[in-house]
N, C-alpha and C positions, 0 to 999 in steps of 0.2 A: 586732195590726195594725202598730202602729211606736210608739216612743218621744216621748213629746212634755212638756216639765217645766214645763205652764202651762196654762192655762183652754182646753179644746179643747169649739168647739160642735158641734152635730151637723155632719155632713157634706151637702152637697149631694151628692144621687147622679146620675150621668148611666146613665140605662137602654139596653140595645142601641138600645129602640125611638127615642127620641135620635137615633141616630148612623145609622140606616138610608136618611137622604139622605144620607150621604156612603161608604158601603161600596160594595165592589166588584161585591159581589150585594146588589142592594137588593128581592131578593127573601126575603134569609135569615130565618129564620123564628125564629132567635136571639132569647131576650128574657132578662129581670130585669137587677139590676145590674153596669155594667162599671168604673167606678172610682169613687172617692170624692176630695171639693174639701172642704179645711177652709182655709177663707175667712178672712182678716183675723186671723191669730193675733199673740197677746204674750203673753209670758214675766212679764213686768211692766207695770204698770200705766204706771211711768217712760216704756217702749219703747212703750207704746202713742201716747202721747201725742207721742212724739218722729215716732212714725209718720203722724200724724193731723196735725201741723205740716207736715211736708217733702210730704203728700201722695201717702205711700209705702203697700203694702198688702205682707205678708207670709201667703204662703199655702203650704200644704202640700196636694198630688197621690199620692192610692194608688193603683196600675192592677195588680191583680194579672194574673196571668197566665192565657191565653186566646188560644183563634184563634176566628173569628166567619164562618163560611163560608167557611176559606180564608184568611181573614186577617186577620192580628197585632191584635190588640187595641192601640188606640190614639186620640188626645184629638180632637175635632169638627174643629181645626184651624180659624184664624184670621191675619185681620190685623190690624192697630194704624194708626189715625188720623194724620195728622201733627197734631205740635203748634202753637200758636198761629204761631209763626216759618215753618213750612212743612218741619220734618223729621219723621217717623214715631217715635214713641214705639218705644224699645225695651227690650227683658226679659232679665233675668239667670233663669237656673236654676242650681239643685245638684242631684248624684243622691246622695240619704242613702242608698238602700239600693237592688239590683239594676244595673240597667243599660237603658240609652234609645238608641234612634237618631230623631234631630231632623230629618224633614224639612222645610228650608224652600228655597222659590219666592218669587222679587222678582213685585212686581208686573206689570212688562215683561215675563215667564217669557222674562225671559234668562237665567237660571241657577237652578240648581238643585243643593241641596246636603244631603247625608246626615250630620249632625253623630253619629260614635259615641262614647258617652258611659257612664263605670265610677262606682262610689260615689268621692264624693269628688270628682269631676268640675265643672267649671263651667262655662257653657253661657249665651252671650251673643247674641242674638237681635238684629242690625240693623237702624237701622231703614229702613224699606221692606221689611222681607222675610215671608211669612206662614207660621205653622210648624206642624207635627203634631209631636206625641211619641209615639213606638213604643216598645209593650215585647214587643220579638223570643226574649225568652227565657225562662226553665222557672221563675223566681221574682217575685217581686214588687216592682214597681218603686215607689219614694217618692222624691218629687224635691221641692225646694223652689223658690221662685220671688221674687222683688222685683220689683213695679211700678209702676207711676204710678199713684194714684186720678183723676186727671185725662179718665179719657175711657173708651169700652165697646170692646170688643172686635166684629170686622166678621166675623159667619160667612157674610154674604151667597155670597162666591163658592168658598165651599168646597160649600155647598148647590145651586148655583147647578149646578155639573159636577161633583158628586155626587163630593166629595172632593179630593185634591190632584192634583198633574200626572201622579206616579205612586202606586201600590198596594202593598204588602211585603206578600206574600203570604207564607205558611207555605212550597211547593215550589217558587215560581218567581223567589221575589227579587223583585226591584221589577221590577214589569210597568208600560204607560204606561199613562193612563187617555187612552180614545181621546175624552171630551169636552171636551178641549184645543185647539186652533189650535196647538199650538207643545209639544215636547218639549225641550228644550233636555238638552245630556247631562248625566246627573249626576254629580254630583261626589262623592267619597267623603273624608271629613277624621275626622282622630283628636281630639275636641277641638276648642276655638275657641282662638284666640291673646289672650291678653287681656292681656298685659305690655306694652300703652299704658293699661289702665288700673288705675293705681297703688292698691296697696294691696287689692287685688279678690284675685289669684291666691294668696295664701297664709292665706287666711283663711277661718273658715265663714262662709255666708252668714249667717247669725242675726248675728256677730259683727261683722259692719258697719256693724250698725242704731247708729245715732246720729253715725255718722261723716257728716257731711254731702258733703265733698267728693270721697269716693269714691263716694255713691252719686248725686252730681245729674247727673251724665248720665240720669237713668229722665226726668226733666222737662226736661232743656236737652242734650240730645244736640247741637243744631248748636254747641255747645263742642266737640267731640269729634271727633277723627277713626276712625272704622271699619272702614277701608279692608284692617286686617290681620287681622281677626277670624275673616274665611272662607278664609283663603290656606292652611290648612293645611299 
């Protein structure tokens, strides 16, 4: 499955049957497992605890590869709360192994952006914006992630219009999903720009952990500016 050099628990599995309010045929009749969440991982007992202070959660993502009626196998897709101050919690990913395309839609669905993303890659999630991960291609995607314990994840309106604003389908690219009020065009970016936040671009994510001031934007974002992150 993938390489991991530390206490790994079972996996939460997410089943097709899962994700059938948000596919494009929520008719498809697809079932058993389509990725695997190993939730809250440490290397050391030290990094857990460094974890559990800063109110940080290190998690690792397996989506192997798959199309599900037409299209791309890919995560239920969510929002992020604002935090106490009034700014939206936001998420760092890595791609350790395969390759991801990140769609994410602002709340306003005033924009809309296709983040593509190679091993090695890192992948910064703004806040206000709600994201899907897609694995569009013929191997197995593992990506890793840092975020706030501070708050749950919002799948209300991904459920809500049965998915994101648009669909990546297997033959047609991203189609719109017609239970939108609003398509805004999409945007296609190679990567997020992340060289305002120091110290983040040259390093493995794992390799952060204990660094506190590179990683406190996940809890105090309105420190931060984000403004370059999606400019592609």
């Amino acid at each position: 499955m993938f390489t991991w050099d530390g206490p790994l628990p079972e996996p939460q599995v997410r089943l097709a049957e899962d994700l059938k309010q948000v596919l494009s045929d929520r008719s498809c009749t697809f079932s058993g497992p389509v990725y695997f969440m190993y939730r809250d991982l440490a290397r050391t007992e030290e990094d857990r605890r460094w974890l559990n202070d800063a109110r940080l959660r290190y998690d690792i993502t397996v989506i192997p590869p798959m199309v599900l009626c037409g299209e791309y196998v890919k995560t239920k897709g969510h929002y992020h709360p604002d935090n106490p101050q009034g700014t939206g919690y936001p998420e760092i990913y890595e791609i350790i192994e395969g390759s991801a395309e990140y769609l994410l839609q602002d709340k306003s669905l005033s924009d809309t952006v296709v983040v593509s993303a190679g091993k090695g890659d890192i992948i910064l999630i703004p806040p206000g914006y709600g994201h899907i991960t897609i694995n569009p291609g013929n191997t197995t995607l593992v990506m890793a992630n840092i975020v706030s314990t501070a708050f749950s994840s919002i799948y209300t309106d991904y459920e809500d219009f049965q998915g994101g604003v648009y669909y990546r389908m297997e033959k047609e690219g991203y189609v719109k999903n017609p239970r939108y009020p609003a398509h805004p065009r999409l945007r296609h970016i190679r990567n997020c720009d992340v060289s305002g936040f120091s110290g983040i671009k040259s390093r493995a994510l794992y390799r952060i952990i204990g660094d506190e001031p590179t990683l406190s934007f996940l809890n105090f974002p309105e420190r931060f500016n984000f403004d370059s992150v999606l400019q592609g």
